[in-house]
N, C-alpha and C positions, 0 to 999 in steps of 0.2 A: 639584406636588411628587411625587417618584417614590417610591414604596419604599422603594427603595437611598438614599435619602435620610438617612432618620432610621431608626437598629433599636433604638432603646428604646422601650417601648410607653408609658412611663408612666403607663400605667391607663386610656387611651384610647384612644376608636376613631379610626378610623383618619382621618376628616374633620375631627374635631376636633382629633385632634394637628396633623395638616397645618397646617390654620389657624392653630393656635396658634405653632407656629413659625414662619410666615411672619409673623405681628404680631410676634412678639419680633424677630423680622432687621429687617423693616423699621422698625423702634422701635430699634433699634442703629446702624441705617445713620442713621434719623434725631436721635438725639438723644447717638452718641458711646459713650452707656453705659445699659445695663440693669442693674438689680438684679434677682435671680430664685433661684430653687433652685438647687443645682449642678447636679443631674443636669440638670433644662433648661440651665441654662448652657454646660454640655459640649455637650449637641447644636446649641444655635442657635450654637453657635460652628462646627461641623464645615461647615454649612450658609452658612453666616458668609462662611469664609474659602472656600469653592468660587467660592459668587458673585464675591468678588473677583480671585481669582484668574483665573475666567475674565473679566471684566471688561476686566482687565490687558492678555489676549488680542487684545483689538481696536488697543489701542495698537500691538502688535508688528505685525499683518496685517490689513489693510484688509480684505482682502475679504470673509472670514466676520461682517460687523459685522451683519448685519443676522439670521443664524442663530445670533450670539451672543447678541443683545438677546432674538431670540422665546426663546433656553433659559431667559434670566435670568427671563422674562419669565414664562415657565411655571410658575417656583419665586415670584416673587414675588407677580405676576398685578397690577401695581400700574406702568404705563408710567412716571407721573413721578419714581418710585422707580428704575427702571430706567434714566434719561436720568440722574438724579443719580450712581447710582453708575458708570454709564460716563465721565460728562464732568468730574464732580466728586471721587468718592471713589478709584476706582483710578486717575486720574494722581496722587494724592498717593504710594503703593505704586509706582511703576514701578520702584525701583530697591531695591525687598525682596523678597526671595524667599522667601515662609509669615511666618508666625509675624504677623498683620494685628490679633491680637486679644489682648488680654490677661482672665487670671482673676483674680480678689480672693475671696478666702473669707474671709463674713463676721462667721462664727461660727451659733447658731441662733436661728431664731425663737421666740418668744414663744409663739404659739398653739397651736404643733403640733412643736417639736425640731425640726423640718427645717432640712436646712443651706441656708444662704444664701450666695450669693453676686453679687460684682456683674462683668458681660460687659464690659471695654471696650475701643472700637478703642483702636490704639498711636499715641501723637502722633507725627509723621514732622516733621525741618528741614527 
């Protein structure tokens, strides 16, 4: 994951935000929906809707499929996560253009005020 990825720091270094991100996407891509803070919400969404959208990319042009899997590849670092969202997740998106992801705010937590919310993909007909 680059940089220009995520610019909230969150209170973390930089290896562990990474990672933290990429278990929340691929925990989004696997299971539909997260619940989490908003501020993480907001960013694994940003991160979110890239992947899918470049995803989307290989449906339109064949040729870049295999320099689009090594990007996705890069941010997720997880091949069978990467094989599902190419073959599985963005042909369901072929015919939306952004908006892959919806917010729910859930009000706050218990333990500590923090606001909560839940990430989820958009159901598509």
């Amino acid at each position: 994951m680059r940089h220009r990825e995520a610019n909230k720091k969150l209170g973390r270094r930089t290896a562990h935000r990474q990672s933290m991100f990429r278990n929340q996407v691929i925990s989004l891509l696997n299971n539909s929906k997260i619940i989490t803070t908003e501020a993480k919400a907001k960013e694994t969404r940003r991160i979110a809707e890239k992947l899918i959208t470049l995803a989307r990319g290989m449906s339109e042009d064949r040729t870049n499929t295999m320099n689009l899997k090594n990007q996705a590849n890069c941010i997720l670092n997880d091949r069978k996560m990467v094989d599902r969202l190419f073959h599985e997740i963005a042909p369901t998106y072929k015919d939306r253009n952004g908006g892959y992801t919806r917010i729910y705010k859930l009000g706050t937590r218990a333990g500590d005020a923090a606001e909560m919310a839940m990430l989820e993909l958009v159901k598509t007909e």
